[in-house]
C-alpha positions in Angstrom: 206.3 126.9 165.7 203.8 129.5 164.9 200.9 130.6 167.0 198.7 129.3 164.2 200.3 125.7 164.8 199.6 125.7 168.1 195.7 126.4 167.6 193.7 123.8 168.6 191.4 122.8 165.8 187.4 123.9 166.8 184.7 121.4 168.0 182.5 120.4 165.4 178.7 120.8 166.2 176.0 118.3 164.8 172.4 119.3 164.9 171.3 116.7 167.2 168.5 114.2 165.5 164.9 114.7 167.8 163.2 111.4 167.9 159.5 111.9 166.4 157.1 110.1 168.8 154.7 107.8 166.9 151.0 108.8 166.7 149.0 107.8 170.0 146.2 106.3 167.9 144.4 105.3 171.0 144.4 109.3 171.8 143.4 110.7 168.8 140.4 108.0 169.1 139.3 109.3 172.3 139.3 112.8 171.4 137.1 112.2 168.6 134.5 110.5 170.1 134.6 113.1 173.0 133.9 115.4 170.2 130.9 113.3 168.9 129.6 113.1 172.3 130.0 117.1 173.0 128.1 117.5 169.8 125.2 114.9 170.1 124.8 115.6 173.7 123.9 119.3 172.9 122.4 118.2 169.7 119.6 116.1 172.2 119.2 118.2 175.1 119.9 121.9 174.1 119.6 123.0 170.5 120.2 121.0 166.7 119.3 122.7 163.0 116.1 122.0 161.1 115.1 121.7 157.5 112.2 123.1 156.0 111.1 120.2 153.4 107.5 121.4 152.6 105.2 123.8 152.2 102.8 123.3 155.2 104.1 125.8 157.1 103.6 128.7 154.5 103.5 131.7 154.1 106.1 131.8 157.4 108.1 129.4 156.4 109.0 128.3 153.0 110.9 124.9 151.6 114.6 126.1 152.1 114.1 127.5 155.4 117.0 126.4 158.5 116.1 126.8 161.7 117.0 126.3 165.1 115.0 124.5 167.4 115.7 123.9 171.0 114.8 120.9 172.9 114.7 121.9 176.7 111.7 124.0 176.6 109.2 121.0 177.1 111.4 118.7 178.8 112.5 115.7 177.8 110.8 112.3 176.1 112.3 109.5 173.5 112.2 111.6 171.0 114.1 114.1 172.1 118.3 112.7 171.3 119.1 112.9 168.2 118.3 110.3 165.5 116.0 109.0 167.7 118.3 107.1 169.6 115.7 106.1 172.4 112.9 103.2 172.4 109.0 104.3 173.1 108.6 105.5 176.8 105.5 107.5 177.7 105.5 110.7 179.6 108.8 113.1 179.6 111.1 114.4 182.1 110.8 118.3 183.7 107.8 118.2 181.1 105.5 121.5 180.2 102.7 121.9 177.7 103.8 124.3 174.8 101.5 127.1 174.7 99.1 127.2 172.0 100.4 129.0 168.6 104.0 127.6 169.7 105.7 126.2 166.6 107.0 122.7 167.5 108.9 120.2 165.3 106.4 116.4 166.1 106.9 113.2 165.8 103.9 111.2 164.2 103.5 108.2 166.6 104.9 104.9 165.3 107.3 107.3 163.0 111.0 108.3 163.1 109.9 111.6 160.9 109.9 114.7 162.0 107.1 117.3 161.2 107.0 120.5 162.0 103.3 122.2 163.0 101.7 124.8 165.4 100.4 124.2 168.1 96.2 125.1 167.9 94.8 122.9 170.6 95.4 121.9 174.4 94.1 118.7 176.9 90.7 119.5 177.0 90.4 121.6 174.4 87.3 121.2 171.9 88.9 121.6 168.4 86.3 122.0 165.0 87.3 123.6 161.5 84.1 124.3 159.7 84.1 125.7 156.8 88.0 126.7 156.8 87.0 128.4 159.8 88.8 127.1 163.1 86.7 127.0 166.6 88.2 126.6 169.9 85.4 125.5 173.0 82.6 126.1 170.3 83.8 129.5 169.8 85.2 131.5 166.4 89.0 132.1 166.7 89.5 135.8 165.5 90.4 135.8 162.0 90.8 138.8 159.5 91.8 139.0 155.7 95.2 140.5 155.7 95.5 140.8 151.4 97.0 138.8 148.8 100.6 138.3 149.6 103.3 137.2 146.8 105.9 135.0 147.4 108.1 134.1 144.3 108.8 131.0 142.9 111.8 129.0 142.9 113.6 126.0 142.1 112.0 125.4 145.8 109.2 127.0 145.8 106.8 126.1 143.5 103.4 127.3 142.6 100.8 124.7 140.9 97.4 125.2 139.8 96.9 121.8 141.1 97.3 123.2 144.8 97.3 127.0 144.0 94.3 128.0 141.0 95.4 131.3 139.4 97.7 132.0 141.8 100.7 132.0 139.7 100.9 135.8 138.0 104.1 137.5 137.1 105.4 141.4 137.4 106.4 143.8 134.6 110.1 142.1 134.5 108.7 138.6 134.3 109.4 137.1 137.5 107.1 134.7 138.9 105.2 135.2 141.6 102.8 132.4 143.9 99.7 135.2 145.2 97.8 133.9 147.6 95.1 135.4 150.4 96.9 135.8 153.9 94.4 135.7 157.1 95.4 136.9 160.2 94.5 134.5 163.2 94.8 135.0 167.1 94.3 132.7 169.5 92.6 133.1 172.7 95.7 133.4 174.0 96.2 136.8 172.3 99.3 135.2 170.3 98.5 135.6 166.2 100.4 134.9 162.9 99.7 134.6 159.2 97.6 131.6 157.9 97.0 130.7 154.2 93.3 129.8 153.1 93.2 129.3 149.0 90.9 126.5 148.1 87.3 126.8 149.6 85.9 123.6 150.3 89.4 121.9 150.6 89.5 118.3 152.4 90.4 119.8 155.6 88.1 122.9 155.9 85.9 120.6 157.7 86.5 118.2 160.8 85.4 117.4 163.9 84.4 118.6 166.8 87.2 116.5 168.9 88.2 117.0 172.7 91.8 117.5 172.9 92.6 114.1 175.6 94.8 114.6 178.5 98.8 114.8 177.5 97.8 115.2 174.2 98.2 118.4 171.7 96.0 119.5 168.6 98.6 120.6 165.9 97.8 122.2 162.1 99.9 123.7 159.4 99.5 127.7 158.3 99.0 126.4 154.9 95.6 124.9 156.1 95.0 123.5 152.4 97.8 121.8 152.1 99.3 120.4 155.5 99.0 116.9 156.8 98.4 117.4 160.3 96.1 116.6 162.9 93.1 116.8 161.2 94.4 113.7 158.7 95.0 109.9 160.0 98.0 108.3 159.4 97.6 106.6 157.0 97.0 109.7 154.8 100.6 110.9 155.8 98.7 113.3 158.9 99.2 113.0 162.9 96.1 110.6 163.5 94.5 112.9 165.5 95.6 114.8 168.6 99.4 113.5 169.2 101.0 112.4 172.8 102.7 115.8 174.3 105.7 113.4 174.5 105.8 112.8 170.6 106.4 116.8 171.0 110.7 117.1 169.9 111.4 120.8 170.7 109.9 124.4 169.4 111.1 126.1 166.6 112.6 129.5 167.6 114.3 131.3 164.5 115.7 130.9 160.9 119.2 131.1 160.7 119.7 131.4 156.4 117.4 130.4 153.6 117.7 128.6 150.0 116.3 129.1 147.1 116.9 125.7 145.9 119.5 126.6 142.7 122.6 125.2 144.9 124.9 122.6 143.2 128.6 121.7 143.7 129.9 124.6 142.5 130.5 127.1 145.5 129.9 130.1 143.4 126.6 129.2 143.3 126.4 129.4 147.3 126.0 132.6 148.0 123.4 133.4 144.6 121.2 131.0 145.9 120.4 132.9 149.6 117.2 133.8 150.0 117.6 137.6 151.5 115.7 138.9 154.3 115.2 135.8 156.1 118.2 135.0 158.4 116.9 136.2 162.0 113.2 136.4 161.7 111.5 134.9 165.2 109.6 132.0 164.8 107.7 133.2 168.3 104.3 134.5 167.0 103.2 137.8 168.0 101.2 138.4 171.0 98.5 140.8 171.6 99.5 144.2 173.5 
């Protein structure tokens, strides 16, 4: 008997089967909601993005814009969580008074639409416009012409005669262009930005005097000739007056990318359709050294 005989054949080895555990449905459930709570939870009481849908806030912010705007700065009221989760209460919780020429995103009372307008007026406060020109406690606010400014027009921003006379004009390579007069206004406060005033004798160059009631806040648009805001009622699409401080949702604080409006399903069309220059700029307005 040879040594191979007496060998003793080898173990055989078989990859052992793993059993695959079945998917903990209940789990994956939980985690998800966790995740929509983490997300609305700091979408209502910390920070959530913002769409620019108009023109009212021109010439520093244009249709296109995204912003952030944070909620905790004035407290906390019902319309404060997102969607508008909450019913109608009155006052708000660890409340403050924005400071005039704050931008704030509003709530029209008896709405669920959000508006976004600067703040002009506090309780107390004796508001007029006369003439286009604004008054605070029966005084002038500072204004000065600042030029013509031109913003070109796009598939979002447009520029009609309707709104705009002769404002359209284009350059040597035949680019369209919106110029309109800028005018420099600073509050008594010492805080200023960039108004536009284009029409004379518009609807709104003249209202009031109003006292500002207690809680309340006086908002208007930059655009003065073409923003509904507290100088129209209601039921002309405004904010019927001074609105409730708690109507107030959060203040804008900067843009974080802008579009020209030319996006469509096709990606390549993404990045063409950034508006340059605009991601960063501070929504804070200046204040007075």
């Amino acid at each position: 008997m040879t040594g191979e005989d007496l060998a003793l054949p080898s173990e055989t080895h078989q990859p052992s089967k793993t059993t695959r555990r079945p998917t903990d449905w209940g789990a994956e459930i939980r985690n998800l909601l966790v995740l929509v709570l983490a997300v609305l939870g700091f979408h209502s009481l910390v920070a959530k993005p913002f769409y620019i849908p108009s023109e009212s806030m021109m010439p520093g912010l244009l249709v296109g814009d995204r912003l952030v705007v944070t909620k905790y700065p004035y407290g906390y009221s019902f319309v404060t969580p997102a969607f508008h989760l909450l019913p109608f209460f009155h006052g708000r919780l660890f409340g403050s008074l924005p400071e005039r020429g704050d931008v704030v995103i509003v709530t029209p009372p008896g709405t669920k639409t959000d508006y976004i307008k600067r703040v002009i007026g506090l309780p107390g406060d004796r508001v007029q416009v006369s003439g286009g020109m604004l008054y605070l406690n029966g005084k002038p606010v500072e204004r000065h012409a600042a030029g013509d400014r031109m913003i070109p027009v796009d598939a979002n921003t447009h520029c009609p005669a309707g709104q705009y006379p002769d404002a359209q004009v284009r350059n040597a390579a035949g680019e369209a262009f919106c110029r309109l007069p800028i005018y420099r206004e600073t509050l008594p406060n010492g805080r200023s930005y960039d108004t536009i005033d284009a029409v004379q004798g518009s609807i709104g160059d003249n209202f009031g005097p109003i006292t500002v009631p207690a809680d309340h806040v006086f908002l208007m648009g930059d655009n003065r000739d073409n923003s509904a805001d507290s100088r129209f009622s209601l039921a002309d699409q405004g904010l019927g007056g001074p609105v409730p401080w708690e109507n107030i949702g959060g203040r804008a604080e900067f843009i974080t990318f802008s579009l020209d409006g030319t996006t469509s399903l096709n990606p390549l069309t993404w990045w063409s359709s950034l508006r340059s220059g605009r991601a960063g700029t501070s929504l804070h307005p200046e204040r007075a050294q």
